[in-house]
BAKOL-246365 format. One record per residue (C-alpha): residue in one letter; chain; x, y, z. Coordinates in Angstrom, 1 decimal. Layout:
% residues N
+-------+------+--------+--------+--------+
| pator | dodo |     px |     py |     pz |
+-------+------+--------+--------+--------+
|     A |    A |      X |      Y |      Z |
...
+-------+------+--------+--------+--------+
END
This chain:
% residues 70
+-------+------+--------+--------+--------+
| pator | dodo |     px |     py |     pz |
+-------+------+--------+--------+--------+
|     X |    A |    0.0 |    0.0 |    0.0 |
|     X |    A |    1.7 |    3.3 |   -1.1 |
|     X |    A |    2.3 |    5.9 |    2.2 |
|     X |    A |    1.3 |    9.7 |    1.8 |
|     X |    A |    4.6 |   10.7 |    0.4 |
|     X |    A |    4.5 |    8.1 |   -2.6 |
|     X |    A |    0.4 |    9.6 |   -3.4 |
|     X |    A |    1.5 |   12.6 |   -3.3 |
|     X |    A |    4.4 |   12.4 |   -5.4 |
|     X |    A |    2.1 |   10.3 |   -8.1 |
|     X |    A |   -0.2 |   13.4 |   -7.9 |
|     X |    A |    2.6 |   15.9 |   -8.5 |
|     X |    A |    3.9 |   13.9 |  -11.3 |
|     X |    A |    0.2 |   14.1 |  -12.4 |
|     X |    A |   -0.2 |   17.8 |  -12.1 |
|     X |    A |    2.9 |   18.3 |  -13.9 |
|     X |    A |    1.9 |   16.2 |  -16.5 |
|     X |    A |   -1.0 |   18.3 |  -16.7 |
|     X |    A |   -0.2 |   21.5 |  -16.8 |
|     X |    A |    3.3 |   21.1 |  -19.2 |
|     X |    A |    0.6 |   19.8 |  -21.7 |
|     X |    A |   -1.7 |   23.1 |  -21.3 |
|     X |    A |   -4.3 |   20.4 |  -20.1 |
|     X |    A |   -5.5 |   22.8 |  -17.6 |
|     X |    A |   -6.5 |   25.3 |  -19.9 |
|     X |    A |   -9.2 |   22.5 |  -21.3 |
|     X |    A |  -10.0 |   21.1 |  -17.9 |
|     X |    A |   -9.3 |   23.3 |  -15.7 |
|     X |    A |  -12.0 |   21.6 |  -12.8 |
|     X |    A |   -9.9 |   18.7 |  -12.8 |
|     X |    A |   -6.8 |   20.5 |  -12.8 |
|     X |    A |   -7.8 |   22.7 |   -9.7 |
|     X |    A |   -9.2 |   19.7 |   -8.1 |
|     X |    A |   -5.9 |   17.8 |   -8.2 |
|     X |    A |   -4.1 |   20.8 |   -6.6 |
|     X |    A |   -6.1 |   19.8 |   -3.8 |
|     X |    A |   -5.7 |   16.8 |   -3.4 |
|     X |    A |   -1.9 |   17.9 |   -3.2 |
|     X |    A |   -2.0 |   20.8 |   -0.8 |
|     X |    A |   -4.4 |   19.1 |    1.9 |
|     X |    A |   -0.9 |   17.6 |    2.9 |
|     X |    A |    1.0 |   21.2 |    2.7 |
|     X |    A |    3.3 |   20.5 |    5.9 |
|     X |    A |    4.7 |   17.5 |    4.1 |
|     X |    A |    5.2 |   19.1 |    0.9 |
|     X |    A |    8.7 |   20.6 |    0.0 |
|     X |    A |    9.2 |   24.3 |   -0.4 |
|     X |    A |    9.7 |   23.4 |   -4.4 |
|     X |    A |    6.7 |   21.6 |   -4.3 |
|     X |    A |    4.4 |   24.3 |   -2.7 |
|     X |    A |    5.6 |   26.8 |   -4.9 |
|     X |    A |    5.1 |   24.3 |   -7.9 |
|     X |    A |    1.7 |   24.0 |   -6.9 |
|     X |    A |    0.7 |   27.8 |   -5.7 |
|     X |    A |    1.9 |   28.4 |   -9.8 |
|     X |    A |    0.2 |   26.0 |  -11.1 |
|     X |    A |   -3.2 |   27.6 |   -9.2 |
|     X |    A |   -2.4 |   31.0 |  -10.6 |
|     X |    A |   -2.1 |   29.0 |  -14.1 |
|     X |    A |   -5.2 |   27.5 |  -14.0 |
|     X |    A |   -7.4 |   30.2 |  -12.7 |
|     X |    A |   -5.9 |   33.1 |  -14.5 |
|     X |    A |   -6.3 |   30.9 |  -17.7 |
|     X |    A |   -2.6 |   31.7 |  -18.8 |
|     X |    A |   -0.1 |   28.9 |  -20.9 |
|     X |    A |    2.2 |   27.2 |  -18.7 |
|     X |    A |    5.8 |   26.7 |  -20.1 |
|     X |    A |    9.0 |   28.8 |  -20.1 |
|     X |    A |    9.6 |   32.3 |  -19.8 |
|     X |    A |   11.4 |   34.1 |  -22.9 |
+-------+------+--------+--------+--------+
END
C-alpha cells in the first residue's frame, strides 16, 4: 500500500503532467481539483513543491499557458 509521500508524489507527477501539456486550460475543474488533493498535505510538501503547486493555481485560474519564460 503506497504511504502519503509516494500519493503525493504520483499526484505531483500528475499535475505536472497536466499543466506542461496546457491540459489545464481545457480542464481546468480537474486540474484545480488535483491541486487539492496535493495541498491538503502542505506541511509535508517541499518548499519546491508548494511553490510548484501555488503556480500551477495562478495558471489554471488566470487561464494563462504554462511553459518557459522568454
Amino acid at each position: 500500500m503506497p504511504d502519503l509521500k509516494d500519493k503525493l508524489n504520483e499526484r505531483l507527477d500528475l499535475l505536472q503532467k497536466m499543466m506542461e501539456s496546457n491540459e489545464h486550460l481545457t480542464n481546468p475543474e480537474e486540474a484545480y481539483a488535483l491541486t487539492m488533493r496535493i495541498s491538503f498535505a502542505w506541511s509535508v510538501l517541499s518548499e519546491e513543491d508548494r511553490e510548484y503547486v501555488q503556480c500551477a493555481q495562478d495558471a489554471i485560474t488566470e487561464g494563462w499557458e504554462w511553459g518557459e519564460v522568454e
